[in-house]
C-alpha positions as CSV (number, residue, x, y, z in Angstrom):
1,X,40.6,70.2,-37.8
2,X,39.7,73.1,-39.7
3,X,40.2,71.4,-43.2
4,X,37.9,68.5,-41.6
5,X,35.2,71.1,-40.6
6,X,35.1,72.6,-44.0
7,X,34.3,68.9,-45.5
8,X,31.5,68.3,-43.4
9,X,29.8,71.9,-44.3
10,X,30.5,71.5,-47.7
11,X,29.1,67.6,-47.7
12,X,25.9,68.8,-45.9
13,X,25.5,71.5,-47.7
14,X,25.1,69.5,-51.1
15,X,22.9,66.9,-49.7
16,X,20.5,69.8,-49.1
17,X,20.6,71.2,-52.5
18,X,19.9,67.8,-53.7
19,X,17.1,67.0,-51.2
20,X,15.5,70.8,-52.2
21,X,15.6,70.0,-55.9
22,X,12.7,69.4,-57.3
23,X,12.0,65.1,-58.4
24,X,11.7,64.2,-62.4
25,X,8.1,64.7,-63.6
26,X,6.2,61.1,-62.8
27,X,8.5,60.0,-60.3
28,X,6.2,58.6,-57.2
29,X,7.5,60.0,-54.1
30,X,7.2,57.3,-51.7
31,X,7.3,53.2,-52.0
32,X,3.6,53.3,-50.8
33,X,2.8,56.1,-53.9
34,X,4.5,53.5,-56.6
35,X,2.5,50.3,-55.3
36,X,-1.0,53.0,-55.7
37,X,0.1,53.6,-58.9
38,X,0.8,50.0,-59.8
39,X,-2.6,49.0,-58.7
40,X,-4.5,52.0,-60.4
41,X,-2.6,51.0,-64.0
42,X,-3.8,47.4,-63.0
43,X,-7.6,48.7,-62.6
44,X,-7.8,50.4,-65.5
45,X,-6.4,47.7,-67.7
46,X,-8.9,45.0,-66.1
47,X,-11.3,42.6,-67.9
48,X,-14.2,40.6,-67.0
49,X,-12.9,36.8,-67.0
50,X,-13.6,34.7,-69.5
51,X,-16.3,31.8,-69.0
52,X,-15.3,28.8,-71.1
53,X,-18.0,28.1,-73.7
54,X,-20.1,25.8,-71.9
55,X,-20.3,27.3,-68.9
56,X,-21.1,30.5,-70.6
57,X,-23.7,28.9,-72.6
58,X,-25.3,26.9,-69.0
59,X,-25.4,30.8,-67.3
60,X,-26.8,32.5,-69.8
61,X,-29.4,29.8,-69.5
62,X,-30.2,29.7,-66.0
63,X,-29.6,33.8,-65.7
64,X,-32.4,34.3,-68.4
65,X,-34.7,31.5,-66.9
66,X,-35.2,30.2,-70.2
67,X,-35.7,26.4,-68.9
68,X,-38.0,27.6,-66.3
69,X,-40.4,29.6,-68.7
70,X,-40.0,26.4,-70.5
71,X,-41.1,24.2,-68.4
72,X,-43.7,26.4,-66.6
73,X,-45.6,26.4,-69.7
74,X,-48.7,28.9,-70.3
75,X,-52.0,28.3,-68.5
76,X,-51.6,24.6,-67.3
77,X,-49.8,23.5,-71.0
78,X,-46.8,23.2,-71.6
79,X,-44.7,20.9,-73.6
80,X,-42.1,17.6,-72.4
81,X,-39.8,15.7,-74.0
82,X,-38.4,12.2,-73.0
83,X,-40.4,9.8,-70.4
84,X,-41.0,6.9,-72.9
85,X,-39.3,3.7,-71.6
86,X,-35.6,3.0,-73.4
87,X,-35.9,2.3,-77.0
88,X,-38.4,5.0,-78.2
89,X,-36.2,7.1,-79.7
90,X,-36.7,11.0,-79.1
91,X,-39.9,11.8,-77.5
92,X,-42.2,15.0,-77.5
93,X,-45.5,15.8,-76.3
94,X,-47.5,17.7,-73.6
95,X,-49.4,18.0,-70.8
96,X,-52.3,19.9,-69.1
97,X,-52.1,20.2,-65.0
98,X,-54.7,22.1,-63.2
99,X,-53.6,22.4,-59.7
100,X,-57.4,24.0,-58.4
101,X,-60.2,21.3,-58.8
102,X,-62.9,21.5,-56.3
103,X,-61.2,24.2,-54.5
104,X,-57.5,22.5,-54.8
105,X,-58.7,19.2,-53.1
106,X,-58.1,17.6,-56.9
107,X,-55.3,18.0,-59.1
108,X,-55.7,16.9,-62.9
109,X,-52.6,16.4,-65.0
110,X,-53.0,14.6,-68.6
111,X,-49.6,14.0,-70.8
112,X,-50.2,12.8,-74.6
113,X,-46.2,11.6,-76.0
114,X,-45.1,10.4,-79.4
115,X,-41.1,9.4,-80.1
116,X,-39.5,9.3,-83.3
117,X,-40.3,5.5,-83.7
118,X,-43.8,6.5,-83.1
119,X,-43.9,4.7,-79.5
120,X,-47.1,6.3,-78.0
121,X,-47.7,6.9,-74.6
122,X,-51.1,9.1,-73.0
123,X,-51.9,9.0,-69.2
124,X,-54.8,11.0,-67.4
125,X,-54.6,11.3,-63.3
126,X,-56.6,12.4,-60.7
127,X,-54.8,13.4,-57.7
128,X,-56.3,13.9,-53.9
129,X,-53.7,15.4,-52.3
130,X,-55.0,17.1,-48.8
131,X,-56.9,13.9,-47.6
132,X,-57.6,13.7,-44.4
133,X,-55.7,16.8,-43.3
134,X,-52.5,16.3,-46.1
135,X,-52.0,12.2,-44.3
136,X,-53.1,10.7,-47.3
137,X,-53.2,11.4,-50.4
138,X,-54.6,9.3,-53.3
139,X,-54.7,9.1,-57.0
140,X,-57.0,7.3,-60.2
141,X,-55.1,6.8,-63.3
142,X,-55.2,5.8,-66.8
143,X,-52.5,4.8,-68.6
144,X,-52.3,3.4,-72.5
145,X,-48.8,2.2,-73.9
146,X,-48.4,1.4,-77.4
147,X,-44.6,0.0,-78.4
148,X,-43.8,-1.1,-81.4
149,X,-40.4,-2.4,-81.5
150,X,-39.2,-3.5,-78.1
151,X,-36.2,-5.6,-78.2
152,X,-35.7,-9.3,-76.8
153,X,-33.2,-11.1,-76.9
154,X,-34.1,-14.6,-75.3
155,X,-34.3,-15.5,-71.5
156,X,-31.5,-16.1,-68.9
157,X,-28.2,-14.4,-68.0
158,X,-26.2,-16.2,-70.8
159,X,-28.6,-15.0,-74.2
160,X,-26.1,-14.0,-77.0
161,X,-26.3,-10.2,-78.6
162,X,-27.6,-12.3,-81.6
163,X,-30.5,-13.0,-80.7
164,X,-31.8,-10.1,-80.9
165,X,-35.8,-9.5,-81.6
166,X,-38.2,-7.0,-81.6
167,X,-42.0,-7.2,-80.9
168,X,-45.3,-4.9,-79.9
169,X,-46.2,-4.2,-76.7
170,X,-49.7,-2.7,-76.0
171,X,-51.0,-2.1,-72.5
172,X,-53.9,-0.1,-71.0
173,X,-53.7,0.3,-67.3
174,X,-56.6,1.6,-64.5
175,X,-55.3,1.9,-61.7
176,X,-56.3,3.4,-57.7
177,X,-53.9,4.0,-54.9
178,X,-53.6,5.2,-51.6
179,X,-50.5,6.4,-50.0
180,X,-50.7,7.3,-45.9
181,X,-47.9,9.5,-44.5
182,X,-47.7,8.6,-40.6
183,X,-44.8,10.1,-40.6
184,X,-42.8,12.8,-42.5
185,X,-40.4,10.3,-44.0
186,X,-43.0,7.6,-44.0
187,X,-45.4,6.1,-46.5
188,X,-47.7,2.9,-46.6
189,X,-49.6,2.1,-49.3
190,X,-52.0,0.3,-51.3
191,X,-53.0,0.0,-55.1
192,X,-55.3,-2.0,-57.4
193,X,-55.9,-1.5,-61.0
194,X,-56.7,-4.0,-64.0
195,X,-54.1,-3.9,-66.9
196,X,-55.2,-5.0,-70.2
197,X,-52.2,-6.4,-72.6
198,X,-51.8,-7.2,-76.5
199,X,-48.2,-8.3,-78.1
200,X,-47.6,-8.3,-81.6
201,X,-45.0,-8.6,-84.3
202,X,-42.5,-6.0,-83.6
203,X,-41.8,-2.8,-86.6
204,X,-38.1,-2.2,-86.4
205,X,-37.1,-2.7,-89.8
206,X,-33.6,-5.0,-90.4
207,X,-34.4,-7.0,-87.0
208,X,-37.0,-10.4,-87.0
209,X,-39.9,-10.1,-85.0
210,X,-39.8,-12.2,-82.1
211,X,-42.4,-14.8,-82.9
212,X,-40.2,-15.5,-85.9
213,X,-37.4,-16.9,-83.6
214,X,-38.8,-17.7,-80.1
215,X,-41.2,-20.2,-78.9
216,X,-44.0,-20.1,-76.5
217,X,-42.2,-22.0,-74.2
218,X,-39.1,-19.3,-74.6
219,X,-40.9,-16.0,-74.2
220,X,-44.2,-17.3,-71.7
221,X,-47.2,-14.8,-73.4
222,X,-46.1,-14.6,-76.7
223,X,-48.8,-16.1,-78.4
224,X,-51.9,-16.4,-75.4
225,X,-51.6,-13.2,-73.9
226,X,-53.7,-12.4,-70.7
227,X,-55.2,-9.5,-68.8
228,X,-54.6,-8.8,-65.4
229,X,-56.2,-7.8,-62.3
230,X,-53.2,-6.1,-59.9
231,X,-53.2,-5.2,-56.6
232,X,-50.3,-4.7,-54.0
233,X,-48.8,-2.5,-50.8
234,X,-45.6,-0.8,-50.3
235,X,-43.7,0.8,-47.9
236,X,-41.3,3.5,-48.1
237,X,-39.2,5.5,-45.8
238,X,-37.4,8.7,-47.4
239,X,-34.4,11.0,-45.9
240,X,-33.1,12.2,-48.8
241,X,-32.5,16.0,-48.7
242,X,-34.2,16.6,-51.9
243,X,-36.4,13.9,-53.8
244,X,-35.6,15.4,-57.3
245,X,-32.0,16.1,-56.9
246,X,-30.8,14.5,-53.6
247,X,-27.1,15.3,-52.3
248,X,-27.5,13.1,-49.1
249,X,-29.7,10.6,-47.5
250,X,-31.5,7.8,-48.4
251,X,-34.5,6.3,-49.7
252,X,-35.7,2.4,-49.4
253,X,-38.7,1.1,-51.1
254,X,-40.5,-2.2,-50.5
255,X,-42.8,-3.0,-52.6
256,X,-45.1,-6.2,-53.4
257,X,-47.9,-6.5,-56.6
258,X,-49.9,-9.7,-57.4
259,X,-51.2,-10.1,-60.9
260,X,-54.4,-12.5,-61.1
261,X,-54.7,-13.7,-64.6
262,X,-58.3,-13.0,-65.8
263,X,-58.3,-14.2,-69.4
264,X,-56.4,-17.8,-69.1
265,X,-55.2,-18.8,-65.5
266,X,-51.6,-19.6,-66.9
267,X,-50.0,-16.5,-65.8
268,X,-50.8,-15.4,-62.1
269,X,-47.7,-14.6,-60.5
270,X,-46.2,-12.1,-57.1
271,X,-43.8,-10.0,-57.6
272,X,-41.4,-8.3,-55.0
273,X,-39.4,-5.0,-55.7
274,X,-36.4,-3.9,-53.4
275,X,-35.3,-0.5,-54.2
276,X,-32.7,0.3,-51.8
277,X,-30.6,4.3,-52.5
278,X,-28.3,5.8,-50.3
279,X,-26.5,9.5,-50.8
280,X,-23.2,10.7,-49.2
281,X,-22.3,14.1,-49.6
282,X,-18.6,15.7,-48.5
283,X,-17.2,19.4,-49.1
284,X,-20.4,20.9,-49.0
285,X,-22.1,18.7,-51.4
286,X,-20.3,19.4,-53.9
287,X,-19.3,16.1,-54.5
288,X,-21.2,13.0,-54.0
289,X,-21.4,8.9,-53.6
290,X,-24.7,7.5,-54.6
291,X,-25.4,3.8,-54.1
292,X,-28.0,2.1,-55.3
293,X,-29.2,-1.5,-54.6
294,X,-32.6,-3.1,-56.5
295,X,-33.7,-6.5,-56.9
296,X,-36.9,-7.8,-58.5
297,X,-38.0,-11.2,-57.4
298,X,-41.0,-13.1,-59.1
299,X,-43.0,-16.0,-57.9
300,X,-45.6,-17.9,-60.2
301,X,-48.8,-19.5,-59.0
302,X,-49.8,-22.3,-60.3
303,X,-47.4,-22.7,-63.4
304,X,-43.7,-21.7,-63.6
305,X,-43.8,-18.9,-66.2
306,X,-44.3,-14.9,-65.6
307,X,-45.2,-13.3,-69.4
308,X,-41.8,-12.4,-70.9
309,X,-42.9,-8.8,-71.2
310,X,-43.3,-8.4,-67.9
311,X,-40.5,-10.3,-66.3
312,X,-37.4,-8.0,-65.2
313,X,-34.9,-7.0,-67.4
314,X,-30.7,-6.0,-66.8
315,X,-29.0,-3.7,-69.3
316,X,-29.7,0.1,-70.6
317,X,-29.6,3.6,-69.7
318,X,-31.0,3.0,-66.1
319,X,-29.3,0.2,-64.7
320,X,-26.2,-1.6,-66.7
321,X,-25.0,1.1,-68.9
322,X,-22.5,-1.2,-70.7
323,X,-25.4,-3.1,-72.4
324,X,-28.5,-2.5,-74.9
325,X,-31.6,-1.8,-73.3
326,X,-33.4,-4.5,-72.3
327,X,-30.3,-7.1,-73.2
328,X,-30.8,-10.2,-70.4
329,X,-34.0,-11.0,-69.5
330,X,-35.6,-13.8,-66.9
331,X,-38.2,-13.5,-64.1
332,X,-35.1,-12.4,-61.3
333,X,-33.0,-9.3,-61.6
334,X,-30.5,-8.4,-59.6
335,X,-28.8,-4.7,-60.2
336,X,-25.9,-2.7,-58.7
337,X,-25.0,0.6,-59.2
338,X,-21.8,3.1,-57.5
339,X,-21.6,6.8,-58.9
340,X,-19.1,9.2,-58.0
341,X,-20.6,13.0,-58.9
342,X,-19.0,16.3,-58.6
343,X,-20.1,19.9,-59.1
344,X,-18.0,20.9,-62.9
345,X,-19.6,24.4,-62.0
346,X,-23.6,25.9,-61.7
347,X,-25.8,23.6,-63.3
348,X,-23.1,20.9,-64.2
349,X,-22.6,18.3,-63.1
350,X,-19.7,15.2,-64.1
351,X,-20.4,11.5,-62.9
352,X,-18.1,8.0,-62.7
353,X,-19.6,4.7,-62.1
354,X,-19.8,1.3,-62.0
355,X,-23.0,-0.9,-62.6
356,X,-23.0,-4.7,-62.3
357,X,-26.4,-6.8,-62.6
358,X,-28.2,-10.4,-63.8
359,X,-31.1,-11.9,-64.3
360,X,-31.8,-15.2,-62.7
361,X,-34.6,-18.1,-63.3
362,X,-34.9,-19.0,-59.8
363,X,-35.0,-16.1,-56.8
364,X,-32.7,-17.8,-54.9
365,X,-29.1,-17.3,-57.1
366,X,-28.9,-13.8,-55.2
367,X,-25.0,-14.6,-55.2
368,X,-22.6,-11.9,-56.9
369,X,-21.1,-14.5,-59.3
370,X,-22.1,-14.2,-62.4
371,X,-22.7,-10.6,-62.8
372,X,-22.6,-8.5,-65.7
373,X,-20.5,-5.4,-65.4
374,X,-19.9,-2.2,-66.8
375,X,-18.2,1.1,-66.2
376,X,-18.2,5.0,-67.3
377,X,-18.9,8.0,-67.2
378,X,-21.4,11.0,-67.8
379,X,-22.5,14.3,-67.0
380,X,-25.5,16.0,-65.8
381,X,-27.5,19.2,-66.3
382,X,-29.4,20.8,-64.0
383,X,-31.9,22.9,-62.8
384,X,-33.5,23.7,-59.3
385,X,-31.3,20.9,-58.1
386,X,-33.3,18.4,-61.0
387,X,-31.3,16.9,-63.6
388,X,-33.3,17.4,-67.0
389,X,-30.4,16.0,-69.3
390,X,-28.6,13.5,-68.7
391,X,-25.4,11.8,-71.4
392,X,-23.8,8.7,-69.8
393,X,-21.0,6.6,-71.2
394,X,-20.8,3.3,-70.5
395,X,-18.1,0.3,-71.4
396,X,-18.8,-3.6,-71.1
397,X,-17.7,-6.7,-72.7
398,X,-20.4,-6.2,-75.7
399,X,-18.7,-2.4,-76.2
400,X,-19.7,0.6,-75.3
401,X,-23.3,2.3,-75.3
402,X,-24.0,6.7,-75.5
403,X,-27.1,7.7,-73.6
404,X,-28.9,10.7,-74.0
405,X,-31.9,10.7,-71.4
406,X,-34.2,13.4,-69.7
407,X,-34.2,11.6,-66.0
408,X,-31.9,11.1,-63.2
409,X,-30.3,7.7,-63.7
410,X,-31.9,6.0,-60.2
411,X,-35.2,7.5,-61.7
412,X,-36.4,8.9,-58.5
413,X,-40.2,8.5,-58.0
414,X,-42.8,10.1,-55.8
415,X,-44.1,7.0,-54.4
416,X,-42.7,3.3,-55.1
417,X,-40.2,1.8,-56.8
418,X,-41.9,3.2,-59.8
419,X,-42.3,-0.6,-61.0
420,X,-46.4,-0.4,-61.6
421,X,-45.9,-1.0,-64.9
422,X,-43.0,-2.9,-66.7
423,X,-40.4,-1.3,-68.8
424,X,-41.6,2.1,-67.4
């Protein structure tokens, strides 16, 4: 027992001397000291992350406001690009708003554009905005188009890529309208103008102009042209969250013009726009449906021909991505669209979709059959929840077309289906 005694001291008494010496220099003292020190080594060893490229490029953009001071201008000027119809080339030009006539009861804007093909466009308005306590609001403008090469390819659904001409198209538009809000999400209105038109042989060099291949009887206006006296109503009722850059909602325009030849009495002829939108938006909003259904229905009087210029066209950068601008061309349209957008991060966006449309001599072969289809895929950059650049991809039997536009692809606008003039 004794011997046994004297182990146990002599045990204890060497786990005390260890205990009392002092640990290595740097040792931590405790787990909880050693996980501190990890995270302090960790902290001073951190760098900011790295942004890839793009995305470094888009913030530096937005976080400098360079787009904005842009587009804000200095002292009612400031310059635009883009807003000629498909075709143009790249387009430049400014415009002058002063937001304070007559005490802010009128608003002037004036735009003056030129593209790299030297398509000209200049418009002048006049906007009433607060009449009648902000119920109505109404507008005067004045509107000359001067096109040189826009392409045609023949009428009806079936026209070959061959066929492809190019002609002049000058227009001068006056024009009144009236749009009454009964309702937030509501508008009625009304518009008349008169809408003075010239064709001519078209400029694009290596393509015939198309009074070199088509008859009269092939491309109604070609050779007696008419001027017009318009007038029409429409109706539109407007959920979407945001009419620049909407995430969810919907918006559905009806919308009916007559044209009353002046010079000729050949061309009169009604013309019925459906413009149907709808916006689904999931996780936040981040990502997005948009649906779009718009049909354009015409209706001569007295003869069976609507000018070729101003009959409804399938194919291009708005509608059937898959096909040259202006590629099928008859006095019905019929046009489809399904996107499927996503937030890529702040100010970019990525889009999938799938067009189909046709063009139809009579307005009742509404059927899907015969529809010309085409798929894709784009992205979108944006600011204040507007896209102002816009590169879409699209594939269709005919190939594959790039687009590089400065507008939403459903080409929102303010009132109507935007269908005033054609090929706006």
């Amino acid at each position: 027992m004794r011997l046994i005694a004297i182990g146990i001291a002599a045990v204890a008494a060497h786990t005390c001397a260890a205990q009392s010496q002092p640990l290595p220099a740097g040792q931590p003292s405790s787990r909880a000291e050693a996980i501190e020190r990890e995270r302090s080594a960790k902290q001073a060893t951190l760098t900011p992350e790295q942004l890839p490229r793009p995305e470094h490029f888009v913030r530096q953009i937005q976080d400098q406001r360079l787009l904005e001071k842009f587009t804000e201008g200095y002292k009612g000027w400031r310059p635009i690009a883009g807003g000629l119809a498909t075709g143009s080339g790249f387009a430049v030009g400014t415009e002058y708003t002063n937001h304070n006539l007559g005490n802010g009861y009128m608003e002037l804007r004036a735009t003056g554009q030129v593209s790299t093909r030297l398509w000209q466009k200049y418009t002048g308005t006049l906007l009433f905005p607060q009449s009648f306590g902000k119920r109505l609001i109404s507008a005067v403008d004045l509107t000359h188009r001067n096109y040189n090469s826009l392409d045609y390819y023949g009428p009806g659904n079936f026209s070959t890529r061959g066929g492809r001409t190019n002609y002049r198209l000058e227009d001068t538009t006056i024009q009144g309208i009236a749009i009454a809000r009964p309702e937030k999400r509501l508008r009625a209105g009304a518009m008349m103008g008169y809408v003075l038109t010239n064709v001519g042989p078209g400029k694009r060099a290596g393509i015939s102009s198309t009074e070199q291949i088509y008859s009269e009887a092939q491309a109604p206006g070609l050779n007696l042209q008419s001027n017009f006296l318009r007038y029409g109503l429409l109706a539109q009722y407007d959920r979407r969250d945001n009419a620049l850059g909407p995430k969810t909602g919907g918006n559905y325009v009806v919308q009916w013009l007559r044209y009353q030849d002046q010079t000729r009495s050949l061309y009169s002829f009604n013309r019925y726009d459906i413009d149907l939108q709808e916006y689904v938006g999931f996780f936040n909003n981040v990502r997005r449906l948009a649906f779009r259904a718009r049909a354009t229905l015409t209706d001569p009087v007295g003869t069976d021909a609507v000018p070729f210029y101003m009959r409804p066209t399938v194919g291009g950068s708005d509608d059937v991505r898959g096909y040259r601008q202006y590629r099928f061309n008859d006095s019905n349209s019929l046009i489809l669209n399904a996107e499927y957008r996503w937030e890529i991060f702040s100010g970019m966006d990525g889009a999938l979709f799938y067009d189909a449309g046709k063009v139809m001599r009579r307005g009742g072969h509404l059927a899907l059959s015969q529809m010309k289809g085409s798929a894709g895929f784009g992205l979108r950059a944006n600011i204040r929840n507007q896209t102002f650049l816009r590169f879409d991809v699209g594939f269709s039997r005919e190939g594959f077309m790039i687009w590089f536009k400065f507008n939403d692809v459903f080409n929102s606008q303010r009132f109507g289906t935007g269908a005033f003039q054609p090929l706006y």
